[in-house]
MDAnalysis code that builds the backbone (N, CA, C; Angstrom):
import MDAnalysis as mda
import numpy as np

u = mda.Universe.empty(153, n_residues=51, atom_resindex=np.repeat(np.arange(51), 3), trajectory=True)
u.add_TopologyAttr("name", ["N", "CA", "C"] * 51)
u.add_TopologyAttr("resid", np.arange(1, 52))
u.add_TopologyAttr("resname", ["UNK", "UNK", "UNK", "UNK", "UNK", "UNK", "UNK", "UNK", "UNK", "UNK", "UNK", "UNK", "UNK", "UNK", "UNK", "UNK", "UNK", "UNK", "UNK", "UNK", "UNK", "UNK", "UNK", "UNK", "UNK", "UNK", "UNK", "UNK", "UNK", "UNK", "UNK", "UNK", "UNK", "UNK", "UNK", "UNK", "UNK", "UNK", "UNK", "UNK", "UNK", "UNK", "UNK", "UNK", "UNK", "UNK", "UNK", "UNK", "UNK", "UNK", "UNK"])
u.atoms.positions = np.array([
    [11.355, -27.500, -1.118],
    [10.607, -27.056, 0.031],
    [9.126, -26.963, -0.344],
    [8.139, -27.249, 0.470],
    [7.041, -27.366, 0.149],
    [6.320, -25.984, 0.326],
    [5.125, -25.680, 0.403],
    [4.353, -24.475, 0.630],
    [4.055, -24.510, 1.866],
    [4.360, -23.199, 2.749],
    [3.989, -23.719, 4.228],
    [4.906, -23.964, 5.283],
    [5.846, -24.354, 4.712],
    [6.742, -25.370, 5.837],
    [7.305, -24.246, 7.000],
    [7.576, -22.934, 6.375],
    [8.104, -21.887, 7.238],
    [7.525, -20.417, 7.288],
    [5.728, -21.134, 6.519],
    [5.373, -19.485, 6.429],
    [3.963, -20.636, 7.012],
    [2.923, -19.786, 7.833],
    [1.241, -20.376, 8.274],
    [0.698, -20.434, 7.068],
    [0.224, -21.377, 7.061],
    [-1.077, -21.383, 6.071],
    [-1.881, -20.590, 5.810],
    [-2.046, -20.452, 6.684],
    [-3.320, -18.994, 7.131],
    [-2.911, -17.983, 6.340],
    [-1.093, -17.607, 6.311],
    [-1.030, -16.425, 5.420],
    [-0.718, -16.431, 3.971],
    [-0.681, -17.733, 3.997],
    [-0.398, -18.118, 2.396],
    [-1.914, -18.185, 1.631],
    [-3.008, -18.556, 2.435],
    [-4.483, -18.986, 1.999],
    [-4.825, -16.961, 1.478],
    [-4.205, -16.069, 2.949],
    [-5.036, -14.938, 2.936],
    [-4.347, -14.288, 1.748],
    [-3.305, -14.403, 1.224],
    [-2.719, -13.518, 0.146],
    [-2.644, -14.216, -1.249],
    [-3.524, -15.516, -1.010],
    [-3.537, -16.698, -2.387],
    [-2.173, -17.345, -2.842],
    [-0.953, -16.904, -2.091],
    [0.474, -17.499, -2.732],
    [0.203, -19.007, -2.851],
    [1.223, -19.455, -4.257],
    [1.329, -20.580, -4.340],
    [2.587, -21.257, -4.516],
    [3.479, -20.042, -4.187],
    [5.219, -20.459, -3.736],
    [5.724, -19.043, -3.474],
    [6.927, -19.408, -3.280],
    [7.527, -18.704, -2.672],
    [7.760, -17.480, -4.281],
    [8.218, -16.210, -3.901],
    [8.871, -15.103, -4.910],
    [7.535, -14.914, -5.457],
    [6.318, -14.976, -5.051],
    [5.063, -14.189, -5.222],
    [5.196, -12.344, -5.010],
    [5.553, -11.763, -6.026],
    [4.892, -10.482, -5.662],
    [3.626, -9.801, -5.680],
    [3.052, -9.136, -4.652],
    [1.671, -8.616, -4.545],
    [2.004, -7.356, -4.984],
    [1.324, -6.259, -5.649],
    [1.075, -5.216, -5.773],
    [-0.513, -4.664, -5.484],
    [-0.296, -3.837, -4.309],
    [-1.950, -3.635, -3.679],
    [-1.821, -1.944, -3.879],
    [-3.110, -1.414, -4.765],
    [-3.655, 0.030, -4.460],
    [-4.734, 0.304, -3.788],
    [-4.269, 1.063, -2.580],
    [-5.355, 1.093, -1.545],
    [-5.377, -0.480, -0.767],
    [-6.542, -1.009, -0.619],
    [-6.533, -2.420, -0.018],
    [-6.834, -3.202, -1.689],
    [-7.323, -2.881, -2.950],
    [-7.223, -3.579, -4.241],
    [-5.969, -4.264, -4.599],
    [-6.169, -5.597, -4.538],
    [-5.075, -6.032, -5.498],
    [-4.674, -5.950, -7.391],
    [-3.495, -5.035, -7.347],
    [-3.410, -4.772, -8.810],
    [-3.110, -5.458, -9.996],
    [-1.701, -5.989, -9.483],
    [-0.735, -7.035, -9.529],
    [-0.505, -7.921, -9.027],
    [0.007, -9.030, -10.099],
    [0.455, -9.496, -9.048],
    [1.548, -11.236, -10.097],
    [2.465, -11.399, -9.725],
    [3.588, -12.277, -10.315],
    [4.621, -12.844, -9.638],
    [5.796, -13.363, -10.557],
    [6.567, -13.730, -9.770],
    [7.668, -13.566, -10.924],
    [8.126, -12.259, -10.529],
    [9.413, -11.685, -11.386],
    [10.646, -12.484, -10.980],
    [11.371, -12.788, -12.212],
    [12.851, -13.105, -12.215],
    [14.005, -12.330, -12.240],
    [13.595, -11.357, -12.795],
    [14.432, -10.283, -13.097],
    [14.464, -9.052, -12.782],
    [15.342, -8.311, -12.328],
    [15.195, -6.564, -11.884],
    [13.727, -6.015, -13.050],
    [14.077, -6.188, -14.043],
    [13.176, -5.590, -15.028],
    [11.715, -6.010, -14.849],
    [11.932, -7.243, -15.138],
    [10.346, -7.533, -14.414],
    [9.665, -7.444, -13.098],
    [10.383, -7.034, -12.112],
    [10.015, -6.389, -11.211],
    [9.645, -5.015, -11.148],
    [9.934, -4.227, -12.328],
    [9.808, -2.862, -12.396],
    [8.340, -3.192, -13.142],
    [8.616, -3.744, -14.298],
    [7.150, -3.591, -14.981],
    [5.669, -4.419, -14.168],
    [6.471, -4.799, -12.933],
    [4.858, -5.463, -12.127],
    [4.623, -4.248, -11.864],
    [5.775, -3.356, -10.929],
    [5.503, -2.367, -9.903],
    [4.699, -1.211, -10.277],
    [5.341, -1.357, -11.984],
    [4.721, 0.298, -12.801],
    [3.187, -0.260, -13.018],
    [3.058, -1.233, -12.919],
    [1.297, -2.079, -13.512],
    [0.652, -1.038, -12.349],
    [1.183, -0.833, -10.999],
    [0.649, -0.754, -9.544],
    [0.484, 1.170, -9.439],
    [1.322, 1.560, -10.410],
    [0.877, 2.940, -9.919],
    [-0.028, 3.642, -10.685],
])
């Protein structure tokens, strides 16, 4: 699947994704984090980057 095909451009340009399973971590309106975890675990250690 390409980039786009089922999400606008527009919101892929405004949040910089460059595929899909992008996680953002934002404090306040700052972006903190930010990856693309595979694993429960690495999803924890983006999230803990964020608090």
């Amino acid at each position: 699947m390409r980039i786009g095909e089922k999400t606008p451009s527009a919101t892929w340009k405004r949040f910089r994704l460059s595929g899909y399973g992008t996680l953002v971590i934002y404090k306040g309106n700052r972006e903190v984090a930010r990856g693309t975890p595979t694993t429960e675990r690495a999803v924890a250690d983006l999230v803990r980057r964020g608090l």
